[in-house]
C-alpha positions in Angstrom: 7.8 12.9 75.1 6.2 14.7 72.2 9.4 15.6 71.0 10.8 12.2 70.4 8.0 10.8 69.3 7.9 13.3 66.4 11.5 12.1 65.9 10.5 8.3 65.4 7.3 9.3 63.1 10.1 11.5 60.8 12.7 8.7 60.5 9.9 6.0 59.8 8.3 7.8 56.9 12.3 8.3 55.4 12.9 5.0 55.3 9.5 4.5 53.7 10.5 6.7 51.1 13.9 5.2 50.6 12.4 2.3 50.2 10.2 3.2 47.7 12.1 4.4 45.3 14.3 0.8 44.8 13.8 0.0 41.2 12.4 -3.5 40.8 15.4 -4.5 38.9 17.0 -4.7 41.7 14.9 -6.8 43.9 15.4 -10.7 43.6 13.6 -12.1 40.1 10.2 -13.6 40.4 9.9 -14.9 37.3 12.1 -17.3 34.9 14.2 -16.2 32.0 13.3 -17.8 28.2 14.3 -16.9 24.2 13.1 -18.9 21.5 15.4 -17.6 18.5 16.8 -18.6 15.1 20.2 -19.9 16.3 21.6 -22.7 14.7 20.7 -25.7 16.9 24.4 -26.7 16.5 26.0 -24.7 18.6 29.6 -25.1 16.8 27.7 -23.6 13.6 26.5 -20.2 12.1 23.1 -21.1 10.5 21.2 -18.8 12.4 18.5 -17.8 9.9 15.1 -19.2 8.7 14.3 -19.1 5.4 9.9 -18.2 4.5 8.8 -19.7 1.2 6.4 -17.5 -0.5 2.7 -18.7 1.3 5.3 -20.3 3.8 3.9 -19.4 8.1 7.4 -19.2 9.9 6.5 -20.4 13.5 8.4 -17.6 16.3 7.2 -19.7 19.4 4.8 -21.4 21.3 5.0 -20.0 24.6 3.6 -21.9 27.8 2.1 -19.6 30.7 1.8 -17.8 32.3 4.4 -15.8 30.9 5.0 -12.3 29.5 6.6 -11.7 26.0 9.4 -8.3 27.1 11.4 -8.3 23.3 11.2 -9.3 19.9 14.0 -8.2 17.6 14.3 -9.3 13.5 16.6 -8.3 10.9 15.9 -9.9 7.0 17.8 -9.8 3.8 15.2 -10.7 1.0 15.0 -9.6 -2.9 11.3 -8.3 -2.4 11.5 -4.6 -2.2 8.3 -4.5 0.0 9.3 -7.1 2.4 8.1 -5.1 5.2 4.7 -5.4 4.3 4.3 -8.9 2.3 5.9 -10.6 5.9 3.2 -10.3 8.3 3.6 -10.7 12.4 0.8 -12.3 14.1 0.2 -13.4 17.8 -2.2 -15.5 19.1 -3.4 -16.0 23.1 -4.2 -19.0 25.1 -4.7 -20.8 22.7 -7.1 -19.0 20.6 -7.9 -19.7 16.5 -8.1 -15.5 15.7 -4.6 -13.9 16.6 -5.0 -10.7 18.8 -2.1 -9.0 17.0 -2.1 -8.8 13.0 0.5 -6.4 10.9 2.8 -6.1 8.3 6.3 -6.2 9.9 7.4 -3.0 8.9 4.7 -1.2 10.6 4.4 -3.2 13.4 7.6 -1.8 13.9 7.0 1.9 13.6 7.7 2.4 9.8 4.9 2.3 7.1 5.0 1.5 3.6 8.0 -1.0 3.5 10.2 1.3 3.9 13.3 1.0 6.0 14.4 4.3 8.4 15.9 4.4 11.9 14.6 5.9 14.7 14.7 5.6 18.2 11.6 5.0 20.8 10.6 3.9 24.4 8.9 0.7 22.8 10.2 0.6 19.4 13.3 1.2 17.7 15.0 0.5 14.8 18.7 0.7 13.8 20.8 -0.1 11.0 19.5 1.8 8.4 16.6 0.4 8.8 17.2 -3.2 8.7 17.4 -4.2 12.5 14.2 -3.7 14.3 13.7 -4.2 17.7 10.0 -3.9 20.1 9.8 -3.7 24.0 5.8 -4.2 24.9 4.5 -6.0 27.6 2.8 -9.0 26.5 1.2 -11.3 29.0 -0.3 -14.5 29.1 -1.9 -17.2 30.7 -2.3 -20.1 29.3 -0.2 -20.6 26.2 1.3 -17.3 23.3 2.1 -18.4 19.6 3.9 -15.7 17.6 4.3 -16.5 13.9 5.7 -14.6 11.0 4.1 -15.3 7.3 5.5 -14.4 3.8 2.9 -13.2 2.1 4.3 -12.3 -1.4 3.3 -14.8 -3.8 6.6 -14.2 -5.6 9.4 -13.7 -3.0 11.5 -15.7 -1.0 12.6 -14.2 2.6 16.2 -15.9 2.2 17.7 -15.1 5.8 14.6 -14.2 8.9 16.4 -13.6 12.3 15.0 -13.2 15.3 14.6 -13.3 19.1 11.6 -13.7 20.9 12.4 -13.3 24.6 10.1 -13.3 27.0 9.3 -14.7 31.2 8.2 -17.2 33.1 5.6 -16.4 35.9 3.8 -18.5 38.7 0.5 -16.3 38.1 -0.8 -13.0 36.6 -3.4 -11.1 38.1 -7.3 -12.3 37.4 -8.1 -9.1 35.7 -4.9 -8.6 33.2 -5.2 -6.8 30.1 -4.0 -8.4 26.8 -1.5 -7.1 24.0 -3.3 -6.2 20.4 -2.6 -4.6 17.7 -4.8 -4.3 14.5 -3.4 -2.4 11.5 -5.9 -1.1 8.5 -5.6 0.6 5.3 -8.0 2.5 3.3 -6.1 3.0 -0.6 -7.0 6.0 -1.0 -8.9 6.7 2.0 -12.7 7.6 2.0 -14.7 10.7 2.7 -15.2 11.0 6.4 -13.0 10.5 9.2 -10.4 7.7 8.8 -11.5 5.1 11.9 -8.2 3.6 13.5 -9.7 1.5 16.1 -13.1 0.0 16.9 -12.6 -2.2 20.2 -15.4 -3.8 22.9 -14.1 -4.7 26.4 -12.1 -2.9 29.3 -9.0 -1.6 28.7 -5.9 1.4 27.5 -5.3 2.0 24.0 -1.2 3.0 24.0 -0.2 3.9 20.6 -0.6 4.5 16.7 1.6 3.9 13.8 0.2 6.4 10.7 1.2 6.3 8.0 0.0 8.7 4.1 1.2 8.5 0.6 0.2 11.3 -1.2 -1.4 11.2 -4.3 -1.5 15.7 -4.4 0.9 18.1 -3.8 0.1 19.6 -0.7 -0.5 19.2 3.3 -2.1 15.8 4.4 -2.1 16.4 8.5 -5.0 19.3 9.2 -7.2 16.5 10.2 -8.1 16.2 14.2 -7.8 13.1 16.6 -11.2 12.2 18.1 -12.0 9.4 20.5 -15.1 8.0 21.2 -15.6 6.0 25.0 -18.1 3.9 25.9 -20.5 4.6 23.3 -20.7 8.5 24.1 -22.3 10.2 21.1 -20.0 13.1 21.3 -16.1 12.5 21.8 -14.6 12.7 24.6 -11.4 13.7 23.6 -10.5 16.0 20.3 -7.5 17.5 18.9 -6.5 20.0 16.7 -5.1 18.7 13.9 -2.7 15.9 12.5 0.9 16.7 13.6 -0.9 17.9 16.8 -1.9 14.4 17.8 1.7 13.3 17.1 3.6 15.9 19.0 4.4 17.9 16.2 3.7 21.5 14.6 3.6 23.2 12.1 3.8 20.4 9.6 6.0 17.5 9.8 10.1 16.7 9.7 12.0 13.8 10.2 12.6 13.3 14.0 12.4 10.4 17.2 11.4 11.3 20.9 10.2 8.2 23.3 6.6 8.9 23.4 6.1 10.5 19.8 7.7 11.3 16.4 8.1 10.9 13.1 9.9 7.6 12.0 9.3 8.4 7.7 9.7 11.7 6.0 9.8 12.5 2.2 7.5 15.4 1.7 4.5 17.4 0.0 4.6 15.7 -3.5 2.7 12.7 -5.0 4.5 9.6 -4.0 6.0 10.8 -1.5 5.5 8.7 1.8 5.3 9.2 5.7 4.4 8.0 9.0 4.6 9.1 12.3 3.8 7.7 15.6 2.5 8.7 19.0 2.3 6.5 22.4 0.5 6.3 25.1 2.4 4.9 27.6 2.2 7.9 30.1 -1.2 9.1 29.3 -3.3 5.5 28.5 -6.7 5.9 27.2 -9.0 4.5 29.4 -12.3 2.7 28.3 -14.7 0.6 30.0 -16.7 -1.0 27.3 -15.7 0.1 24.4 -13.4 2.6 22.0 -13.5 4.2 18.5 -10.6 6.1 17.5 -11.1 7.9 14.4 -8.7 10.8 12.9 -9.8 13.4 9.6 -7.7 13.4 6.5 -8.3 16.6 6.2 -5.5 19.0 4.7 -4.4 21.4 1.5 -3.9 21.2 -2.1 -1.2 23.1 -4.2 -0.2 23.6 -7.4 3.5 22.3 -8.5 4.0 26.3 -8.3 2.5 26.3 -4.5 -1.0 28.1 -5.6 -3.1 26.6 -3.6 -6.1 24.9 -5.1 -7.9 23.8 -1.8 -6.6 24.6 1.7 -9.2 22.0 4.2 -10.7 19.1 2.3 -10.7 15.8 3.1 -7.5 14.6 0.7 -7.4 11.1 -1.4 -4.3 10.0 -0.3 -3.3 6.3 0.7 -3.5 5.4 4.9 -2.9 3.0 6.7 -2.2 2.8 10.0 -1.2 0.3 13.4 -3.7 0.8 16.7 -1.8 -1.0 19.8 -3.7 -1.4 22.7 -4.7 -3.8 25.8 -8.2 -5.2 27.0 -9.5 -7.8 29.0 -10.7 -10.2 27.6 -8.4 -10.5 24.6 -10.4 -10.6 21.6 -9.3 -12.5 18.3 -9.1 -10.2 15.0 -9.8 -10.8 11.5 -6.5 -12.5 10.4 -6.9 -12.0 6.8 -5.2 -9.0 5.3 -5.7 -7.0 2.1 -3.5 -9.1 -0.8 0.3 -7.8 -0.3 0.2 -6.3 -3.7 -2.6 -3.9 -2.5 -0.6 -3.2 0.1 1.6 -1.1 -1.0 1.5 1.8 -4.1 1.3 0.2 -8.1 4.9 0.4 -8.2 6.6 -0.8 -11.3 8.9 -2.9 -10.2 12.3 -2.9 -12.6 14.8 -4.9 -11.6 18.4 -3.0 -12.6 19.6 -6.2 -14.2 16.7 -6.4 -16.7 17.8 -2.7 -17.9 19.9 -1.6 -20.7 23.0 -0.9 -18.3 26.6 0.7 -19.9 29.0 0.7 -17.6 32.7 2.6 -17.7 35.0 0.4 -17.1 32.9 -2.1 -18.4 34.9 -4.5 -16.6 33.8 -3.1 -13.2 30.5 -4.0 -13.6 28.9 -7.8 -12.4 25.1 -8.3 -12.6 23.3 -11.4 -11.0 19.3 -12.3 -11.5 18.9 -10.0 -8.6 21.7 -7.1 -8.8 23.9 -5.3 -10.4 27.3 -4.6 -8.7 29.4 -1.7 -9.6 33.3 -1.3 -8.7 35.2 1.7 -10.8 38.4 1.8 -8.1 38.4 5.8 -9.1 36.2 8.6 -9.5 35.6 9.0 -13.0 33.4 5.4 -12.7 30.2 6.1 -14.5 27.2 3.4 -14.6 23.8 4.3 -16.6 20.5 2.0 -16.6 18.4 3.0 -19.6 14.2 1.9 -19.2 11.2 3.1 -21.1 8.1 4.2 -19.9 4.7 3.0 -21.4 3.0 6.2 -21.5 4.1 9.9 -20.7 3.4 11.2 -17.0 4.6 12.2 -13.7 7.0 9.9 -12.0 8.2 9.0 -8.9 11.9 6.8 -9.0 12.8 4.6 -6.0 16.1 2.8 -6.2 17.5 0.0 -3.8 20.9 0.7 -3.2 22.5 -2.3 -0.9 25.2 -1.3 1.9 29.0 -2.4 1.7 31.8 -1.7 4.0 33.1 -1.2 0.4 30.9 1.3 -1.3 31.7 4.9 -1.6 29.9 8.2 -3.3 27.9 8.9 -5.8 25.8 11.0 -7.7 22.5 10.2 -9.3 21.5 11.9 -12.6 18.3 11.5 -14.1 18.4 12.6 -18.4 21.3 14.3 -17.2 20.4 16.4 -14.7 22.1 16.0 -11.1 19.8 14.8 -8.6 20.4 16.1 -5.1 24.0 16.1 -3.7 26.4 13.2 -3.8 
């Protein structure tokens, strides 16, 4: 008796165990599949852009709950260098007037500054050198989600703006769901003190943090630690141990993707250079009750161009800005306004090749629009120079949009003559 009995308690708790570990994709669907998306409401055609008028507010959806947003995914071809932050992604919930998620594109999507890089992420990725950027979070809702996209240059048009927005259909979500936000900020250059990333009231798990520095000294910007404040404590509760700590990193930074953690942007220790990295918290969520302040040192060293160092743990001028993504019950509306999409982004000068003094050999392989200037020797001796003036003498930093052809081929950049880098 004993004996079989032990038998049936053994195969009972197997088949529990089988059981639990079906993935839920492949149980029947409880919800209802829906994309809102750019395609060219004649089916027959190939119009499947929007174009953004400078001040222009592209509408993405408006989403009637409940429902949960699962994918966004954008590409853009625009003549403003700085797209990626001028076009700003909002989203607002249940109908509310202040959106819950406000950013510039770009670092909405992992990579700071405008720039565009690949990388590869649990919740964001982005492919195509750049250009193709897709996001994964779970966005719920109950009542009603409105996702627009707004050109903020006051000088650009966003010619082609793709998208998809999908997202499901639900009878209900549970009474106590957490909402989707994101908030980014910017201090240019950052103040003395401890950079804050996130102030938030409610109940709820902050999940990630896009960080992104410019630096305006040659040196180390990431010796700052990660400190987070819960539910008012005095003292917080968590602390790291410096910058590329908190990001999964050491000993400095490198170009490099994992799923929970990496660095999406890497050009270096000099002035101008720019970086961001970004860490998620999808397996180890923040928890807070009431409230959260997240706050991080710019702390780091300064070097000589002949690596002396001048300083080696003071808090650095350098320009930050930064993405905190988190959910909380109930959903709270943010300030909508950013700063001005000039301020935004360093005082670039902003030289468009065409407007240069350009000699090309062969001439006759050269075409130049308003916006570009095309370049097609057929052979390797093809040599193209752009010739501009600088107002007063200085240090430097040069940034050149090259666009991407199925056609192009290699070259090598010189600068007064001297070879930059390796074809």
């Amino acid at each position: 008796m004993f004996r079989m009995l032990l038998g049936i308690l053994i195969s009972i708790m197997l088949i529990g165990s089988i059981e639990a570990e079906i993935s839920p994709i492949l149980l029947p669907p409880e919800f209802e599949t829906h994309r809102e998306s750019s395609s060219d409401p004649n089916l027959e055609g190939n119009i499947d852009w929007r174009t953004i008028e400078p001040g222009e507010t592209l509408i993405l959806g408006e989403l009637r709950g409940p429902g949960i947003i699962n994918h966004i995914w954008t590409t853009t071809r625009s003549d403003d260098p700085f797209f990626a932050r001028s076009l700003v992604i909002r989203i607002y919930w249940d109908g509310a007037e202040r959106p819950s998620v406000v950013s510039p594109l770009g670092d909405f999507f992992g990579v700071g500054h405008a720039a565009q890089a690949d990388f590869s992420s649990i919740p964001v990725a982005t492919s195509s050198f750049g250009r193709s950027r897709n996001c994964y979070w779970e966005m719920p809702f109950r009542e009603s989600a409105r996702v627009t996209v707004t050109n903020e240059s006051d000088r650009y048009l966003t010619q082609l703006f793709y998208f998809y927005l999908d997202w499901q259909k639900v009878e209900s979500l549970p009474e106590d769901v957490l909402y989707f936000h994101a908030k980014y900020h910017q201090e240019f250059p950052a103040k003395p003190g401890p950079y804050t990333i996130l102030e938030a009231t409610g109940t709820g798990k902050y999940l990630g943090t896009v960080y992104s520095a410019q630096q305006v000294e040659t040196g180390w910007f990431g010796e700052g630690d990660d400190r987070f404040y819960i539910d008012g404590e005095e003292k917080p509760r968590l602390v790291g141990t410096g910058t590329e700590d908190y990001f999964g990193d050491a000993w400095g930074f490198r170009k490099f993707s994992r799923p929970y953690h990496g660095v999406s942007l890497w050009e270096g220790y000099f002035p101008g250079d720019r970086n961001t990295a970004y860490r998620w918290h999808l397996r180890d969520p923040i928890a807070f009750s009431k409230s959260l302040r997240f706050e991080i040192e710019h702390k780091g060293s300064v070097f000589t161009d002949d690596w002396e160092v001048v300083e080696g743990f003071i808090d650095r001028p350098d320009w930050i800005s930064s993405v905190a993504f988190w959910c909380q019950t109930p959903p709270v509306g943010l300030e909508s306004n950013l700063p001005p999409a000039s301020e935004r982004i360093a005082p670039y000068r902003i030289l468009m090749a065409s407007e240069t003094v350009i000699a090309a050999t062969p001439a006759g392989a050269m075409a130049i629009t308003p916006t570009s200037v095309s370049f097609s020797p057929g052979d390797e001796d093809g040599e193209i120079v752009f010739d501009f003036e600088l107002d007063e003498p200085g240090r430097y930093q040069i940034n050149a949009y090259i666009s991407h052809s199925i056609f192009g081929g290699v070259y090598q950049p010189f600068l007064n003559g001297h070879r930059l880098g390796e074809p």
